[in-house]
C-alpha positions as CSV (number, residue, x, y, z in Angstrom):
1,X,95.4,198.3,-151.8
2,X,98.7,196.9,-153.7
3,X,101.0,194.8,-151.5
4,X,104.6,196.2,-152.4
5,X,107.9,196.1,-150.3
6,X,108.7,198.9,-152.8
7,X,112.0,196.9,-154.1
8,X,113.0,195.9,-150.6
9,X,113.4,192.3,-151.3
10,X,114.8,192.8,-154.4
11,X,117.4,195.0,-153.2
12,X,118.6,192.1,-150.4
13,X,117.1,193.3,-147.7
14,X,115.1,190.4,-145.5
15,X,112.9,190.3,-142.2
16,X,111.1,193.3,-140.9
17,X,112.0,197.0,-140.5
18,X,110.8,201.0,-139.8
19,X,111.8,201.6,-143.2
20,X,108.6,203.1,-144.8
21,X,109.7,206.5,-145.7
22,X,112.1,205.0,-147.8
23,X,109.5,202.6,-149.2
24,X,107.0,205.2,-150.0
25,X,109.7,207.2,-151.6
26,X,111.1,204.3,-153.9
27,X,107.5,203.8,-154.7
28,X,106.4,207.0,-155.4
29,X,109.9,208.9,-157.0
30,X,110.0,205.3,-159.2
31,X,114.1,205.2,-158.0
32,X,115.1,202.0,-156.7
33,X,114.9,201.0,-153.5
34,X,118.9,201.2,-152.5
35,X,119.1,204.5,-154.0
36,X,116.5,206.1,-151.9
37,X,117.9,203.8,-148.7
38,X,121.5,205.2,-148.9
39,X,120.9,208.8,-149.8
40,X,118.8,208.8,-146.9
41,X,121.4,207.1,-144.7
42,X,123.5,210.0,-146.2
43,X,121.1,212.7,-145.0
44,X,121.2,211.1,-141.6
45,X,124.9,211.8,-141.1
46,X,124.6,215.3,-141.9
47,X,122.0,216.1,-139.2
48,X,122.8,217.6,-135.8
49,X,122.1,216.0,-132.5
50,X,120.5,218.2,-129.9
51,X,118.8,217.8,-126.6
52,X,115.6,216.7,-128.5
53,X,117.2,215.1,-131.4
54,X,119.3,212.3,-129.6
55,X,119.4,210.0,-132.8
56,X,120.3,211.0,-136.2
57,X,117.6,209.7,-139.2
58,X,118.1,206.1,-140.4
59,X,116.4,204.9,-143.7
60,X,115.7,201.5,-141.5
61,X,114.5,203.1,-138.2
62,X,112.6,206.3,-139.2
63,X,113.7,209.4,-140.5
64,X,113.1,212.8,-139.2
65,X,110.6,215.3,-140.8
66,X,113.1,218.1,-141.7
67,X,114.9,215.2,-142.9
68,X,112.2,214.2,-145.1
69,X,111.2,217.5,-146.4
70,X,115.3,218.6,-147.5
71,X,114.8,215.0,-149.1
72,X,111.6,215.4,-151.3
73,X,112.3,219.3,-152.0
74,X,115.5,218.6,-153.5
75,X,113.3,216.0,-155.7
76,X,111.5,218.6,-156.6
77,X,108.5,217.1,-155.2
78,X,105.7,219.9,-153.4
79,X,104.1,219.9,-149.5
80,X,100.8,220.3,-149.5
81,X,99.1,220.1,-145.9
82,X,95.2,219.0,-145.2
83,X,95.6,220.0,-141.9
84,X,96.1,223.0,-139.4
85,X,96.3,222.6,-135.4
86,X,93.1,222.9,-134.1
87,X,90.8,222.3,-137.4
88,X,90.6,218.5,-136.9
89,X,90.9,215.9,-139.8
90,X,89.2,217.0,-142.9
91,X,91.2,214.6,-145.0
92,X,91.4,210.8,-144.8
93,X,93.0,208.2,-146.9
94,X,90.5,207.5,-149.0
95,X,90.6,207.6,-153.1
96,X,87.7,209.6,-153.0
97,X,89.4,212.6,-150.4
98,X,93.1,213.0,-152.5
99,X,94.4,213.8,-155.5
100,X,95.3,211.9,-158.1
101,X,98.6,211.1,-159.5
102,X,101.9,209.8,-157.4
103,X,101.4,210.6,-153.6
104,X,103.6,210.5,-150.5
105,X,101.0,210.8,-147.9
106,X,102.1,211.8,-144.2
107,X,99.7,210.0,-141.7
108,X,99.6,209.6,-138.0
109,X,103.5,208.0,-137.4
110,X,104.0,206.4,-141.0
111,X,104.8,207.2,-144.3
112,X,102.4,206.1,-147.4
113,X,102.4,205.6,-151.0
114,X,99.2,206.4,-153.2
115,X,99.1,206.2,-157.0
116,X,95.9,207.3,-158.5
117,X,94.0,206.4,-155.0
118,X,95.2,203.3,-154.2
119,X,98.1,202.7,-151.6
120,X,100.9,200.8,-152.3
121,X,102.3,199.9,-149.0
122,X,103.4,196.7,-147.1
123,X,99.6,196.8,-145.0
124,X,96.7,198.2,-145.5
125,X,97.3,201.5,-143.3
126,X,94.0,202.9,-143.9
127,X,92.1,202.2,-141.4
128,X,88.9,200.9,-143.2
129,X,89.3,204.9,-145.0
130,X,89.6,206.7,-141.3
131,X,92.8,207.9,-141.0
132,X,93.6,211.0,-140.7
133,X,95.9,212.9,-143.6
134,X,98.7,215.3,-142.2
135,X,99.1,216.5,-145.7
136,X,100.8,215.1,-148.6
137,X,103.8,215.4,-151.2
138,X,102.9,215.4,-154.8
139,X,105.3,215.8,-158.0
140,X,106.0,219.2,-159.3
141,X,103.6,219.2,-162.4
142,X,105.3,218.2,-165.9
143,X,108.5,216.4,-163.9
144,X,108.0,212.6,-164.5
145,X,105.7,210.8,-166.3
């Protein structure tokens, strides 16, 4: 586990916030953390309210999946799920169950950073190595270094 605010502090931003989309992303994408928070402010204002969707995406209140997945695509990044309805958790966030290399890892509510199986996050979000992985965003081989 590495304590990071993924450039939160150092951007001017104080106290507490739902902001860890934009954390992981920073962490992950290696783009500063002001960057990632007003392009995602950006995406926000594009989306369309509906019944279901009564609030548009904020980088400091949570962001909306579609949201997040226009966002990493156009990165280049790739989905990659560990899960299906029905076939229960078969991946948890554990070195020893991902990937290596630069991870944004979608669990339960919250948004996660892994580098080379360790998370880089504000807490320690792993449960003691329970929780469940939804799936996970990875780099486009060959795109970064």
């Amino acid at each position: 586990m590495n304590t990071t605010d993924g450039g939160r502090a150092a951007a001017g931003y104080t106290g507490t916030a739902g902001d860890c989309v934009c954390r992981a992303i920073a962490i992950a994408a290696q783009l500063p953390y002001q960057e990632v928070y007003t392009a995602l402010n950006g995406a926000g204002k594009t989306e369309r309210l509906t019944r279901r969707r009564r609030r548009r995406s904020s980088a400091r209140t949570g962001v909306h999946k579609d949201t997040i997945r226009k966002f990493l695509t156009g990165l280049g990044w790739i989905w990659t799920p560990t899960m299906k309805i029905g076939s229960g958790c078969r991946v948890h966030l554990r070195a020893d169950e991902l990937p290596p290399g630069r991870l944004i890892v979608q669990v339960s509510k919250h948004l996660t950073c892994v580098i080379d199986g360790v998370i880089h996050d504000t807490h320690d979000c792993s449960r003691d190595g329970t929780r469940c992985v939804y799936g996970y965003w990875s780099e486009k081989s060959g795109d970064r270094t």
